[in-house]
C-alpha positions in Angstrom: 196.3 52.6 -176.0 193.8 50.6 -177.7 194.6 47.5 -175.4 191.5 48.6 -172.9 188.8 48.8 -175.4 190.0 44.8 -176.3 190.1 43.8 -173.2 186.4 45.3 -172.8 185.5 44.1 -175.6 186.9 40.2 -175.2 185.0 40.5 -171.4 182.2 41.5 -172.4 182.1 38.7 -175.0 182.8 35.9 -172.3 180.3 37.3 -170.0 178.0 36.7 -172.9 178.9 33.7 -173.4 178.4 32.6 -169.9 182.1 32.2 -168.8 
């Protein structure tokens, strides 16, 4: 599934964004 790399992505977005 392609559900991981999402998640990933979308966490690794927030942790840039300093959530």
């Amino acid at each position: 599934m392609v559900i991981w790399i999402k998640i990933t992505h979308y966490r690794l977005v927030f942790t840039d964004n300093g959530l």
